[in-house]
N, C-alpha and C positions, 0 to 999 in steps of 0.2 A: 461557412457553417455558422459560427457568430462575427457578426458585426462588429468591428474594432471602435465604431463610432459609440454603441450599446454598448460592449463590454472593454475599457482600453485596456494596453498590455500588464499594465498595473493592478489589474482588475481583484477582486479575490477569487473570483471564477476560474481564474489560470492559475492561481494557486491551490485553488481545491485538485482541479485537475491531474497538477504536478505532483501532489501526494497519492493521488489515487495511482496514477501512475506507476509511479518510482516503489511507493510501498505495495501496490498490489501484486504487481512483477515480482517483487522481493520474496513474499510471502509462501511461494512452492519454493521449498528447497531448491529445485532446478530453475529456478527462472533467476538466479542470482549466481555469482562467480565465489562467493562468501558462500551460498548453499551447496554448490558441487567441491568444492573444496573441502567441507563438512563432510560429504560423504564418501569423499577419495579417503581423507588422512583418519578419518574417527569410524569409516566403516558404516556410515548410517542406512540402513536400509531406505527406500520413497514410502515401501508402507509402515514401516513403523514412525516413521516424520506422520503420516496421512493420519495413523490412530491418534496421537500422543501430542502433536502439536498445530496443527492445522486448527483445532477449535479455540485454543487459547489464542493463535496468532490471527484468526480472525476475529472475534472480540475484541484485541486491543485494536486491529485495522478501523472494526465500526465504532469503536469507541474517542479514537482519534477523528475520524471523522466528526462526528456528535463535536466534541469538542471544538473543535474550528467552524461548524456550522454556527455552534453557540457563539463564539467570542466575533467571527467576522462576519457573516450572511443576513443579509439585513430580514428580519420576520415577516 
């Protein structure tokens, strides 16, 4: 898919990747072991997570991005 020669492993490209990743997955309560645990021991409802925190926890998502596009991603 990409070229190791175009991008190496050091790349920033695999590092954007790895946040998109790691924090996008995170970001449903269920797609993390930290988010089903939340709603075992505290009772959280999926839709009261889906009204109340799903838009803040995606703005800081795109916001993080924005930020590491800014500091590393050449223009």
């Amino acid at each position: 898919m990409y070229d190791l020669t175009a991008h190496p492993m050091d790349d920033s490209l695999w590092q954007l990747i790895a946040y998109c990743a790691g924090t996008g997955g995170s970001m449903l309560v269920i797609g993390s072991a930290a988010g089903v645990a939340l709603m075992g021991l505290e009772k959280v409802d999926f839709l009261w997570y889906a009204k109340r925190i799903s838009l803040p926890a995606a703005a800081g998502y795109l916001a993080g991005i924005g930020a590491y596009a800014a500091t590393h991603l050449p223009l």
